[in-house]
C-alpha positions in Angstrom: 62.1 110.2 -90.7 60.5 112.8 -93.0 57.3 112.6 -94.2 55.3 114.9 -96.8 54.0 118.0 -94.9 56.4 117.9 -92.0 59.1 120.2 -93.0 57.1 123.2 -92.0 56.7 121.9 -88.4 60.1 120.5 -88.0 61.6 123.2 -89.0 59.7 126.1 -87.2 60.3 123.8 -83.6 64.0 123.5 -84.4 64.6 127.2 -84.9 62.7 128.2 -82.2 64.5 125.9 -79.7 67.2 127.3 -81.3 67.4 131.1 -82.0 63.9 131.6 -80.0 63.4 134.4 -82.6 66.5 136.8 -80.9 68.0 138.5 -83.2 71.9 139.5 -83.0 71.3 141.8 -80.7 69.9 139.8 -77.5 66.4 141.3 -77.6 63.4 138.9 -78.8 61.9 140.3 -81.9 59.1 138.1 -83.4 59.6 135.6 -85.9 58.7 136.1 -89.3 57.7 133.1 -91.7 57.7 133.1 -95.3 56.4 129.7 -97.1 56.9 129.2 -100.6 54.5 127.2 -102.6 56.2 126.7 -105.8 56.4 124.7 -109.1 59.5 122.3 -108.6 60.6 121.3 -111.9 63.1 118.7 -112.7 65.9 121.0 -113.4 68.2 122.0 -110.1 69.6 125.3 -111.2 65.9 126.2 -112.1 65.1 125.5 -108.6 68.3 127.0 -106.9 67.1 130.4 -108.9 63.5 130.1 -107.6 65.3 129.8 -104.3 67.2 132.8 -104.3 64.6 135.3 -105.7 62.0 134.3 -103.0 64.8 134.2 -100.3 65.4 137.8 -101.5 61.6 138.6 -101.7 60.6 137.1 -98.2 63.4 139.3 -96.4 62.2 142.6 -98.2 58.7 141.5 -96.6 60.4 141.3 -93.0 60.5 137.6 -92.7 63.9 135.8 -91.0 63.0 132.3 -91.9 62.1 131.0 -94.7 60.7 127.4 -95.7 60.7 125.8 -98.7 59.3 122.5 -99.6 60.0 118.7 -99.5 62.8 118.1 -102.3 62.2 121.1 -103.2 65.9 121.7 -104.7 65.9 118.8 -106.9 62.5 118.0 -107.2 62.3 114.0 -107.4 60.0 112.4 -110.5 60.9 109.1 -108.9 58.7 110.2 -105.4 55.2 109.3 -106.0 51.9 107.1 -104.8 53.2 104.0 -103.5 52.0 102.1 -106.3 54.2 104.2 -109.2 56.8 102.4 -110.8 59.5 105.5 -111.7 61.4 105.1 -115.0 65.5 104.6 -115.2 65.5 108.1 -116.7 63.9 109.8 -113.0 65.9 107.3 -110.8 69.2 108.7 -113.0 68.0 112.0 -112.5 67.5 111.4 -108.6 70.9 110.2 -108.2 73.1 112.2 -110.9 71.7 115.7 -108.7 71.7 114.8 -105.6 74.6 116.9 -103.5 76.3 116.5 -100.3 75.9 118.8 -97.5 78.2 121.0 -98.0 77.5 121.1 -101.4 77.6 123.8 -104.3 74.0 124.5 -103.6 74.4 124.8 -100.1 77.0 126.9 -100.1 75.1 129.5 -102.3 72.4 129.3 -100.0 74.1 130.1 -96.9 76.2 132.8 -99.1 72.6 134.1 -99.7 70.8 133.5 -96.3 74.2 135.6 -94.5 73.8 138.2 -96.9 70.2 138.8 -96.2 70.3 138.1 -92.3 67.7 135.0 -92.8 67.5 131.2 -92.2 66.3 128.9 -94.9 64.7 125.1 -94.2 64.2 123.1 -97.3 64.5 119.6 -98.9 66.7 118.2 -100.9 68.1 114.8 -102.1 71.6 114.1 -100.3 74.2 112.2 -101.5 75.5 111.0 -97.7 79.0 110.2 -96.9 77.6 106.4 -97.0 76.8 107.2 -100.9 73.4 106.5 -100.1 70.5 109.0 -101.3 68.2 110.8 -98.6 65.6 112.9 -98.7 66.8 115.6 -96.7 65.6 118.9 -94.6 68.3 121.5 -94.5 68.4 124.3 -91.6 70.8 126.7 -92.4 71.9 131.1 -92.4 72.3 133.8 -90.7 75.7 132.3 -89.7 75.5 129.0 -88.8 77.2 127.4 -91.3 76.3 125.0 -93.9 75.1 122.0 -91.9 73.6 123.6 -88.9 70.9 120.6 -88.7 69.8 118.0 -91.1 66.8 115.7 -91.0 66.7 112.4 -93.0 65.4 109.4 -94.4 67.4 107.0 -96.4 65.1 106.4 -99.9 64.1 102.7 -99.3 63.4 103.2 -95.5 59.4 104.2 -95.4 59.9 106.9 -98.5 58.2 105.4 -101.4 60.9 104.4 -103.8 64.9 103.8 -103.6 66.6 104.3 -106.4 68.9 101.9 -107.8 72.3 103.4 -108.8 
């Protein structure tokens, strides 16, 4: 399960187990972070944009991974203190965006992440073959494909709300 604050770690383990920072080429170059701290809005295009110009800025700056955070494509009004009630309006919202893996987002993302030479890690809500929701942390770029690894956890199973569809 995912937890708040563990996408960084995650992530950065899984690519190292699994690139070890070599690029194409054979030789071990170091591996460049970027994190992005931004303002998630409720609005998925908005965030899919956000995505793409700091993907674009981070490689300019020399990284070749870059993490983004929990949800972070979606954003999710209904995820909050344990004792917050979301509305029908934020649980519709959770469920009417969430994507599949491969999904239209994902698919730009790689498209972006194999132009620039990069891997991206970052959260989403997943609409699973199951048609449940999860809150999801993507791996993916640099050519290996759209579902290279995905961490979940089911909404309802220790993440604070489950939205009712």
């Amino acid at each position: 399960m995912i937890s708040k604050g563990t996408t960084l770690i995650l992530g950065l383990a899984y690519v190292l187990t699994l690139i070890g920072a070599a690029p194409a080429g054979g030789d071990k170059a170091p591996l460049v972070v970027a994190t992005v701290c931004m303002d998630v809005k409720p609005d998925k295009e908005a965030n899919l944009s956000k995505f793409l110009y700091y993907m674009e800025e981070a490689s300019k700056q020399g990284a070749n991974l870059v993490v983004f955070p929990e949800i972070a494509l979606q954003q999710n009004p209904a995820w909050g203190a344990s004792w917050y009630q979301p509305t029908q309006e934020e649980l519709d919202y959770l469920s009417d965006t969430a994507e599949t893996i491969p999904g239209d987002s994902t698919r730009k993302l790689v498209d972006k992440a194999k132009e620039l030479g990069i891997y991206v890690i970052f959260g989403m809500t997943e609409r699973g073959e199951d048609e449940e929701l999860y809150n999801s942390s993507v791996f993916l770029g640099n050519g290996r494909g759209e579902r290279a690894s995905v961490l979940q956890a089911r909404f309802g199973d220790g993440c604070p709300q489950q939205p009712h569809r």
